[in-house]
VEXDREN-243563 format. One record per residue (C-alpha): x, y, z; residue number from 1. Coordinates in Angstrom, 1 decimal, m for minus. Layout:
REM VEXDREN-243563
NODE:c1:c2:c3:num
NODE:X:Y:Z:NUM
...
REM end
This chain:
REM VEXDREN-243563
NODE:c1:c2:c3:num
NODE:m13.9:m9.4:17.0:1
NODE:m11.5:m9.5:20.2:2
NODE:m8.3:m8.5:19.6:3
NODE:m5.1:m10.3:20.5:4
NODE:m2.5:m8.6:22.6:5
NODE:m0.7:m12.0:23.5:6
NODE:m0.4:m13.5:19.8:7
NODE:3.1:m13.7:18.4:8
NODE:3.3:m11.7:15.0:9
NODE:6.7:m11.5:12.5:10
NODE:7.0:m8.2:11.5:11
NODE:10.4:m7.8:8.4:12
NODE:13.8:m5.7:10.3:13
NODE:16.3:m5.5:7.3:14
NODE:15.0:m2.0:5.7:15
NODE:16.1:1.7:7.0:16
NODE:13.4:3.1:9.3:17
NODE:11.4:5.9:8.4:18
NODE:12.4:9.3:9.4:19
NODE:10.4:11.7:9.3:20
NODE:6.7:11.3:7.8:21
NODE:4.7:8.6:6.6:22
NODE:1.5:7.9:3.8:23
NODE:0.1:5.0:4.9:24
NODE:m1.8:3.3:2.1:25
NODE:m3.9:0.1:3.1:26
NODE:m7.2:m1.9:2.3:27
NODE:m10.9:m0.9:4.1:28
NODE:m11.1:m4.5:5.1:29
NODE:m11.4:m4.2:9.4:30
NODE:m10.1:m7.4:10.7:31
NODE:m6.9:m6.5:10.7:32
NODE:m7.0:m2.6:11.6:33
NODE:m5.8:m3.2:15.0:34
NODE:m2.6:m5.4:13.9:35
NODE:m2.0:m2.7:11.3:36
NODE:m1.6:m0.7:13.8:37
NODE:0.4:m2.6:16.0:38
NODE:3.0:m3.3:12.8:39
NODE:2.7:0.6:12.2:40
NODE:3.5:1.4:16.1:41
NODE:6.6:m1.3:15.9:42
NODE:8.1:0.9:13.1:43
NODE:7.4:3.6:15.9:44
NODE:5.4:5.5:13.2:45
NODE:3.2:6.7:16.1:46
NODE:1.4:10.0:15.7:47
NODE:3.4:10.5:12.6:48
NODE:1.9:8.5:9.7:49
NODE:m1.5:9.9:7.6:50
NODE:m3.3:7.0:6.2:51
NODE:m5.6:6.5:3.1:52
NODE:m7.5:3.6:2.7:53
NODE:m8.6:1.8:0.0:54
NODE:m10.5:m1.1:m1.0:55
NODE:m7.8:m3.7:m2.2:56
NODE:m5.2:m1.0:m1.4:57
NODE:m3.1:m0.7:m4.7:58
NODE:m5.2:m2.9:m7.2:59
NODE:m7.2:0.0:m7.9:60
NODE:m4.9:3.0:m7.8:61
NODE:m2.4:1.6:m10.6:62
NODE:m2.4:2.0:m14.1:63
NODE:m2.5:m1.7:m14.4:64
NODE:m6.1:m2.2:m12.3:65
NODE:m8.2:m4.5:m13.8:66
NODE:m11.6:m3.5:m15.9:67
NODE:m14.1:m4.4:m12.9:68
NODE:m18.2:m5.0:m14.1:69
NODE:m20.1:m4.9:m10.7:70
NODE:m22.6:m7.8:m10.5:71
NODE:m25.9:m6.1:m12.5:72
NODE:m29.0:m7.8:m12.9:73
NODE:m30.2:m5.0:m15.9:74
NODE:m27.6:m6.1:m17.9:75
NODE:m30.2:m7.8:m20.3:76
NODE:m31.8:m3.8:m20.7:77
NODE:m28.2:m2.3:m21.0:78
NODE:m24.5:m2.1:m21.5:79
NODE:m22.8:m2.0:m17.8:80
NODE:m20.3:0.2:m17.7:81
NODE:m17.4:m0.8:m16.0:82
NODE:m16.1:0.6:m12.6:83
NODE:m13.9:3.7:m12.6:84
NODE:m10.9:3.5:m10.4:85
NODE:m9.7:7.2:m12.1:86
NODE:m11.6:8.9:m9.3:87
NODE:m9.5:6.7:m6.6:88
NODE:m6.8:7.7:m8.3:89
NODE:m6.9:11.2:m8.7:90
NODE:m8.3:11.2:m4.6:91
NODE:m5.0:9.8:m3.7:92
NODE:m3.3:12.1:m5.6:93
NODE:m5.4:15.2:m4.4:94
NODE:m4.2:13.7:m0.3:95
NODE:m0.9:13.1:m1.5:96
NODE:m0.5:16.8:m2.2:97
NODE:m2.3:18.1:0.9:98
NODE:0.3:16.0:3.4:99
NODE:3.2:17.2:1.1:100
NODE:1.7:20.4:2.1:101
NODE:0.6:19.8:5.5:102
NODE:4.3:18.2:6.0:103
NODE:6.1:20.9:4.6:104
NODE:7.3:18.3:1.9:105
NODE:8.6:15.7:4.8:106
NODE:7.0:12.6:3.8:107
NODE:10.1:10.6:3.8:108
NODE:8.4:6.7:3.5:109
NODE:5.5:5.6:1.8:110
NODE:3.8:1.9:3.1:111
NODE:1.6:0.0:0.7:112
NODE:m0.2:m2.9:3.3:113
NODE:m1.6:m5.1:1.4:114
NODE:m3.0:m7.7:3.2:115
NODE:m4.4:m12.1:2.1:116
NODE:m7.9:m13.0:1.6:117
NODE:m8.6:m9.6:0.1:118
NODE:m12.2:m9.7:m0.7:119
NODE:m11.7:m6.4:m3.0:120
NODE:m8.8:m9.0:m5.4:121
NODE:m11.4:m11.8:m5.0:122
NODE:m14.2:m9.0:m6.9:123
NODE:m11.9:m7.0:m9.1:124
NODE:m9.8:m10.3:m10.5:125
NODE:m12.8:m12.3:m10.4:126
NODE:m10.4:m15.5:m8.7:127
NODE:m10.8:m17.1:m5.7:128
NODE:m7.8:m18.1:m3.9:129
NODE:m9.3:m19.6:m1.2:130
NODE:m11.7:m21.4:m3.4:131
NODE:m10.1:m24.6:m1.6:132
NODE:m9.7:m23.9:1.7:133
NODE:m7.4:m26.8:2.5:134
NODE:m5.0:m25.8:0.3:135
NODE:m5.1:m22.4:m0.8:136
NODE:m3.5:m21.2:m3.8:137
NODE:m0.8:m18.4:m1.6:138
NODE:1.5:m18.1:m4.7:139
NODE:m0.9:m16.5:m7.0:140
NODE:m2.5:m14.8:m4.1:141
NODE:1.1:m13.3:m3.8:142
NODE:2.2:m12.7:m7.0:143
NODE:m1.1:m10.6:m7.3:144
NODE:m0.5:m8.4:m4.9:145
NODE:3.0:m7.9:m5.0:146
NODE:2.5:m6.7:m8.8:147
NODE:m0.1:m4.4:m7.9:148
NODE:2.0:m2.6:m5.0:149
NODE:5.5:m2.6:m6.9:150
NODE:3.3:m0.6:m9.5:151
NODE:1.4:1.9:m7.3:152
NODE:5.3:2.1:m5.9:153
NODE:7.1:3.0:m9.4:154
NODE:4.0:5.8:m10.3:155
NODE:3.9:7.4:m7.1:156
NODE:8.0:7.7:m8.0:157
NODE:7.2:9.1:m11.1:158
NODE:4.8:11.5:m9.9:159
NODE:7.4:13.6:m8.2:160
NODE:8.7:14.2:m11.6:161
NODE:5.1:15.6:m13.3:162
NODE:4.0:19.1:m13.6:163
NODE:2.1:18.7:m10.7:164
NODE:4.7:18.0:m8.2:165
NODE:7.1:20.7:m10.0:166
NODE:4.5:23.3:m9.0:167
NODE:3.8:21.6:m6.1:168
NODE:7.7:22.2:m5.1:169
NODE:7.8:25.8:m6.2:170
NODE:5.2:26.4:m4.1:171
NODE:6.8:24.7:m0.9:172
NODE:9.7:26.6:m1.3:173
NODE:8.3:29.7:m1.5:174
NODE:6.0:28.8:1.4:175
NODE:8.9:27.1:3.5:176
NODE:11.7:27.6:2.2:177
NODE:11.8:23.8:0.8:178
NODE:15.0:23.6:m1.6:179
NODE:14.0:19.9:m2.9:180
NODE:10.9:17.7:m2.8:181
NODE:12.2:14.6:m2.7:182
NODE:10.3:11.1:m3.8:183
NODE:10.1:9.2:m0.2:184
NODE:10.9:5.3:0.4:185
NODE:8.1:3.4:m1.2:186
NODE:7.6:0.0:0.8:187
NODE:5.5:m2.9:0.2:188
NODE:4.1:m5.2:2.7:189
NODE:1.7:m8.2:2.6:190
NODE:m0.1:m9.0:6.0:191
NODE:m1.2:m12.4:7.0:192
NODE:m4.4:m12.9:8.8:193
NODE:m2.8:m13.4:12.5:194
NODE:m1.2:m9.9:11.8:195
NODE:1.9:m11.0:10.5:196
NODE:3.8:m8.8:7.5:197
NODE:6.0:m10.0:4.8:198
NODE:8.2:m7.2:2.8:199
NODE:7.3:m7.4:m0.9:200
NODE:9.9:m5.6:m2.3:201
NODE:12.9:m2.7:m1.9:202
NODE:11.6:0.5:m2.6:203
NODE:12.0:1.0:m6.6:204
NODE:14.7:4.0:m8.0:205
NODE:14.0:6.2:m10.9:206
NODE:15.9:4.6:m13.5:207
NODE:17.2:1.6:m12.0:208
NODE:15.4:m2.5:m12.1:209
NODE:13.5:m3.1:m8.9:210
NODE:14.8:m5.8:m6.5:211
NODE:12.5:m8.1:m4.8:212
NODE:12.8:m8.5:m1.3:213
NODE:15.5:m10.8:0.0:214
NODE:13.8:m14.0:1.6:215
NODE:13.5:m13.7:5.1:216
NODE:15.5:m15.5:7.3:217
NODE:13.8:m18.0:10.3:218
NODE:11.9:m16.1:12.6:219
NODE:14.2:m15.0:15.6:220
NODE:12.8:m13.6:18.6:221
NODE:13.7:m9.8:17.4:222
NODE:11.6:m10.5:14.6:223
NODE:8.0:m11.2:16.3:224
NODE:6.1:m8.8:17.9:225
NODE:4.3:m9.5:21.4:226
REM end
């Protein structure tokens, strides 16, 4: 598929930009790695962002992922068991700690990219939101996936305050002289099929109710990528 150089995307401006480094989190889908990158590389996260991908990005690394039956045609000889998204989890856990590590515990930001016509939602939820193609149903689309990110956002929070982490800082610290490990900026983003990105939501606080992301303003020319 030919890329684009000369298309117009609308990236989101009114967040702090990342400082240090980045987990990037996104889907496996691959038509829209190369505007991923170009939204990443407007962030000027550049050489300084390690990425994990996912099928469906967050849907199946929350607590709230759906119980997914893969199409089997033995089901009349057996009981299917459903898919298990705990391995998923527990492999972006496992990366989580090796860039804490490999960072010396300087993973300031986290991105969720989610991205429309997800074909991993479409399996997993069993709903088609482009069923009519004319008139697509958008609002579910996005209310799915902006409850699946702000999820995945408010674990991977909480994680910083498990056993895991704990030791995890006690061992940066001795190794580097780390005096805090942090929880970074978790951000959520929804990209559009022409490489445009929407901001789902602030990055959540321990403690404190989550805000939504203030509706963007008309596109300026600051706010479109060319």
């Amino acid at each position: 598929m030919p890329t684009s150089p000369g298309l117009s995307r609308k990236y989101p401006h009114h967040y702090p930009a990342p400082r240090k480094y980045a987990l990037v989190i996104s889907c496996v889908d691959c038509r829209l790695l190369d505007d991923l990158v170009r939204f990443l590389d407007h962030d000027n996260l550049t050489n300084r962002y390690y990425h994990l991908t996912f099928a469906g990005c967050a849907i199946g690394l929350n607590k709230k992922a759906p119980v997914y039956h893969p199409t089997c045609t033995q089901r009349s000889e057996h009981t299917c068991v459903p898919f298990d998204f705990s391995t998923w989890k527990q492999a972006l856990y496992d990366h989580l700690k090796l860039v804490l590590t490999l960072t010396k515990g300087e993973v300031t930001d986290v991105y969720v990219i989610e991205h429309a016509d997800c074909g991993a939602y479409k399996a997993f939820l069993n709903v088609d939101y482009y069923a009519d193609t004319a008139n697509p149903d958008t609002s579910a689309e996005h209310n799915d996936h902006h409850a699946h990110a702000l999820e995945l956002a408010k674990e991977l929070i909480e994680w910083y305050d498990t056993p895991a982490a704990k030791a995890l800082a006690a061992d940066l610290k001795k190794q580097f002289g780390l005096e805090e490990l942090r929880p970074p900026l978790v951000r959520g983003f929804l990209m559009d099929l022409r490489g445009g990105v929407e901001r789902l939501f602030d990055s959540p606080t321990p403690g404190k109710r989550t805000k939504k992301a203030r509706t963007p303003a008309p596109a300026t020319d600051d706010e479109c990528y060319m």
